[in-house]
C-alpha positions in Angstrom: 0.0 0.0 0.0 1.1 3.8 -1.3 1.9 6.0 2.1 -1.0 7.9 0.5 -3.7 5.3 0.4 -2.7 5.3 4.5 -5.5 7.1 6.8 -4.4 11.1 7.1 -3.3 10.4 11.0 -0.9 7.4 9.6 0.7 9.3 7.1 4.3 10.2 8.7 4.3 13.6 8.1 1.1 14.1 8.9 1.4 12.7 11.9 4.2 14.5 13.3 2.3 17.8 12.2 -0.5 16.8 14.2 1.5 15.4 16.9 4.7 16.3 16.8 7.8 14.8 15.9 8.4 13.2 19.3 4.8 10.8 18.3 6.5 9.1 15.4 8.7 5.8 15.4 12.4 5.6 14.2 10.9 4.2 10.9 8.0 7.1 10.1 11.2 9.9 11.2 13.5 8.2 8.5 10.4 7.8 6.0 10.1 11.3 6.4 13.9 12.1 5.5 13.9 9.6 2.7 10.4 10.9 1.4 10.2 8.3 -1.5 9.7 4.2 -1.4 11.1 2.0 -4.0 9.3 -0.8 -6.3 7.3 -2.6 -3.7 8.0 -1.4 -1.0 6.7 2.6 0.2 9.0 4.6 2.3 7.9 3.6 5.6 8.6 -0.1 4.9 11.3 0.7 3.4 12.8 2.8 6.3 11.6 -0.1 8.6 13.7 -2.6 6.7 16.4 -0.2 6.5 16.7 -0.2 10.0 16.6 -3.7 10.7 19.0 -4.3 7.9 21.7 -2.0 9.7 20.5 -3.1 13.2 19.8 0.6 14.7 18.8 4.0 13.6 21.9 5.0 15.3 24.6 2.1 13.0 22.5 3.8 9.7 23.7 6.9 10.7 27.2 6.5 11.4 28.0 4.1 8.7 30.4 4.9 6.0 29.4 6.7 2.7 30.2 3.1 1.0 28.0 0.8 3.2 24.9 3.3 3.2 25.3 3.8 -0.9 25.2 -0.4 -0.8 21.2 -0.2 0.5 18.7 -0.2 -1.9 16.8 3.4 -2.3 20.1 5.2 -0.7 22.8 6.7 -2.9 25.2 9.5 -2.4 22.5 11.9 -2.5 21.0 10.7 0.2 24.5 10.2 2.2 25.5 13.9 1.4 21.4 14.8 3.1 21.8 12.9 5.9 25.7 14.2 7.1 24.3 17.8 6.6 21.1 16.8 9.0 23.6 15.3 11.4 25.7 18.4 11.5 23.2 21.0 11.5 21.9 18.9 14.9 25.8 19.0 16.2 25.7 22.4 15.5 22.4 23.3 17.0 23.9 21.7 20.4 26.9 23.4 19.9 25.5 26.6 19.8 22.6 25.8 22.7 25.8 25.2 25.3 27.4 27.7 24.0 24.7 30.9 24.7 24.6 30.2 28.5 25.8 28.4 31.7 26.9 25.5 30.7 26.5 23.9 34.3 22.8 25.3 33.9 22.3 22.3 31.3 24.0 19.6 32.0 21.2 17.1 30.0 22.4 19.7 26.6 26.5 19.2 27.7 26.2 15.6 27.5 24.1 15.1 24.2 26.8 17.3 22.9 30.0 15.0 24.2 27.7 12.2 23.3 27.3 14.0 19.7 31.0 14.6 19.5 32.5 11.3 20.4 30.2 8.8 20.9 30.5 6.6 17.8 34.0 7.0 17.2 35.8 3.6 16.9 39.3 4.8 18.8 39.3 7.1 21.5 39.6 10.6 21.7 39.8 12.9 24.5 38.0 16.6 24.0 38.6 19.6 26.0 35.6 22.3 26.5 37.0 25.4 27.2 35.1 28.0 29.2 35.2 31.9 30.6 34.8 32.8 34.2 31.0 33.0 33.5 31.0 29.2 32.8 30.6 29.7 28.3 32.2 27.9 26.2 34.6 29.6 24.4 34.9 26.7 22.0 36.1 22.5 22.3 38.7 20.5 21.0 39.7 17.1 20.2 42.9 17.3 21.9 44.4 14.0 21.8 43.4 10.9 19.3 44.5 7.2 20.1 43.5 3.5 19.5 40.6 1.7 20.0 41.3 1.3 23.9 44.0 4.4 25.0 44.9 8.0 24.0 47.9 9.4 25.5 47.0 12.4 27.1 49.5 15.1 28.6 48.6 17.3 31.1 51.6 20.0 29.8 49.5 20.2 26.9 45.7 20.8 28.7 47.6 23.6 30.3 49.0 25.5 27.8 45.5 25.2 25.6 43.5 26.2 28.3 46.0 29.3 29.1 45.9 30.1 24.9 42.4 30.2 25.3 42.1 32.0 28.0 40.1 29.8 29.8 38.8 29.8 33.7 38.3 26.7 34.0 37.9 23.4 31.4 35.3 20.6 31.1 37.4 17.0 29.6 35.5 14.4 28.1 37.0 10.9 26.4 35.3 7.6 24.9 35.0 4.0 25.6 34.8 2.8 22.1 34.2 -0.5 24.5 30.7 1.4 24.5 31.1 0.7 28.9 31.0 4.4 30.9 33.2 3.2 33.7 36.8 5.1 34.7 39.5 3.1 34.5 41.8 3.0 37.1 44.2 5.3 34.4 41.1 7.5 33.8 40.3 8.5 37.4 44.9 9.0 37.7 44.9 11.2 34.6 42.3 13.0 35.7 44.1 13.8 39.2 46.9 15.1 37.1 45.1 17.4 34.6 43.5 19.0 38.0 46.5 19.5 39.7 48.7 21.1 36.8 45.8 23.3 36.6 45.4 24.3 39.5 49.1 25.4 39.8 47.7 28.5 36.9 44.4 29.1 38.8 42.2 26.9 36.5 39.8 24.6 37.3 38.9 21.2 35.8 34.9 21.1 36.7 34.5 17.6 35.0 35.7 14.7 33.4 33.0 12.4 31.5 33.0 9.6 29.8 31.2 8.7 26.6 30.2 5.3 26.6 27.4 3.9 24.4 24.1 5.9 25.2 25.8 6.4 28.9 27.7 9.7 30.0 29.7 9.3 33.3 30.4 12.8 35.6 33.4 12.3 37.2 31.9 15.4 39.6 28.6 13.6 39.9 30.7 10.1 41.0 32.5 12.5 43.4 35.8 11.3 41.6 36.7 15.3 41.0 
């Protein structure tokens, strides 16, 4: 059956115009992006079996240009569609931590280290740099590694958060493991990046830890 031969209320766009987006299920959301079906099959089975195919909503939006292009009804112009939707929503958080307190938000700070880091397959340690009103001057993937350690140097935290100008600094990492839980090096590291701050009257507020739809406070573990 044609998505239009559907009652009004089960039409996907409809529906979230009616409802809102937050009604509709992973498969009517992607049917909406992908607006057309193929031979057979209309959009919203066809987003359905998309989904199952790649396991997650999540896995079809992190795959690589090559293995989305290899679906039926994708191609590259769908790739290059879906990248710019998954920017534009980095960049909406981005900007949402950046207009205020970031320890006003905490929910928007993790979604945003979630954003950043999450489904990276080595890890990666990021540095959120912040003003004496607690805004974030910008962030940066500091330090890159395997798929189970990144060397990280405290000398260096230092003198990016004095280049910056920065008050005090927010760090964040990943568990490509996809498992939110310090390591015995995380929680010693961390000690250290505190320390040679504090000897230049900065202050590390928090250390999380992206793990697979889990974000860890080292503040709220009482680690910091």
């Amino acid at each position: 059956m044609t998505i239009k031969k559907l009652p009004l209320e089960s039409q996907p766009r409809e529906k979230l115009l009616l409802r809102g987006a937050q009604s509709l299920s992973d498969a009517e959301l992607l049917a909406i992006f992908l607006r057309t079906g193929i031979k057979g099959m209309n959009v919203v089975a066809l987003s359905d079996f998309l989904i199952s195919d790649f396991g997650s909503l999540r896995k079809l939006f992190s795959c690589s240009k090559e293995e989305f292009c290899r679906h039926k009804g994708l191609g590259e112009a769908k790739f290059a569609q879906l990248q710019a939707v998954l920017e534009m929503a980095k960049r909406h958080l981005a900007e949402t931590i950046s207009k205020g307190d970031i320890l006003s938000a905490p929910s928007n700070t993790r979604l945003y280290l979630s954003s950043r880091l999450r489904d990276r397959d080595r890890e990666a340690f990021l540095i959120l740099y912040l003003d004496s009103q607690h805004h974030v001057i910008l962030d940066e993937v500091l330090f890159e590694g395997t798929i189970n350690a990144a060397n990280v140097y405290p000398r260096e935290v230092v003198k990016r958060a004095l280049y910056h100008n920065a008050a005090s600094i927010i760090v964040a990492h990943n568990h490509p493991s996809g498992v939110a839980e310090p390591s015995s090096s995380d929680k010693r590291i961390t000690d250290r990046i505190s320390d040679a701050l504090a000897l230049v009257d900065i202050r590390l507020l928090d250390h999380f830890i992206v793990g697979d739809g889990e974000v860890m406070s080292f503040a709220e573990r009482g680690l910091l």
